[in-house]
N, C-alpha and C positions, 0 to 999 in steps of 0.2 A: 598663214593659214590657221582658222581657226578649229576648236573642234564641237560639234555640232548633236545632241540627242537625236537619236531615231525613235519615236513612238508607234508602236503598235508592230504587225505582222512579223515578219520573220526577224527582224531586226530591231525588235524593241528591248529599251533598254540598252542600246549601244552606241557610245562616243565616234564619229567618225571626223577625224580632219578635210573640212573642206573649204576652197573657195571660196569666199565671202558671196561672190554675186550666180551661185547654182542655184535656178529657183527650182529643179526638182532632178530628180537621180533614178536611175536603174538596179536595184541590186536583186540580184539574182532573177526570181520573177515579178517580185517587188518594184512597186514605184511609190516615194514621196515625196512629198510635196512641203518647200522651205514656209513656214509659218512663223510668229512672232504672237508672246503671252503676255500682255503688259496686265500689268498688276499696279493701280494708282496713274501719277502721271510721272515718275520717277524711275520706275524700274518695270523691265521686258525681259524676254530670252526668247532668243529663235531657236529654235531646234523642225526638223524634218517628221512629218506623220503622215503615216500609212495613208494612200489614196485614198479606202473607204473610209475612214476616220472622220468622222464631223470634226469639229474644234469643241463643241462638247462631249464626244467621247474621249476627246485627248484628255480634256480637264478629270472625265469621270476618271480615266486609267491614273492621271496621275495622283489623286486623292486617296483612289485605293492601295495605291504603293506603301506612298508614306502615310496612312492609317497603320497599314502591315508591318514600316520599317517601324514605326514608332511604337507599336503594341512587343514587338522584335526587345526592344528596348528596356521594356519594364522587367 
């Protein structure tokens, strides 16, 4: 079992261990949806986002993190 990002709603930002082959989940009144970010033709990561979430909102949420973690930084 692997463990898997939740982006966005109630559960963003949290590691959840799951099943390799769940393409989407219930939590609480939450539903997401298993997605995959390939970056080049080398490197991906699946992680799970919020139903409304486009795949360009995820991108937008996660640039703003790490702008944050990194400005965190200096």
């Amino acid at each position: 079992m692997q463990s898997y990002l939740f982006i966005g709603g109630n559960q963003d930002g949290v590691n959840v261990p799951m099943a390799d082959d769940v393409e989407s989940i219930q939590l609480s009144r939450d539903t997401y949806i298993r997605d995959t970010l390939a970056v080049g033709i080398d490197a991906s990561f699946t992680f799970y986002r919020h139903e409304e979430l486009t795949p360009g909102g995820v991108l937008d949420l996660l640039v703003k993190h790490y702008e944050a973690w990194a400005l965190g930084r200096r």
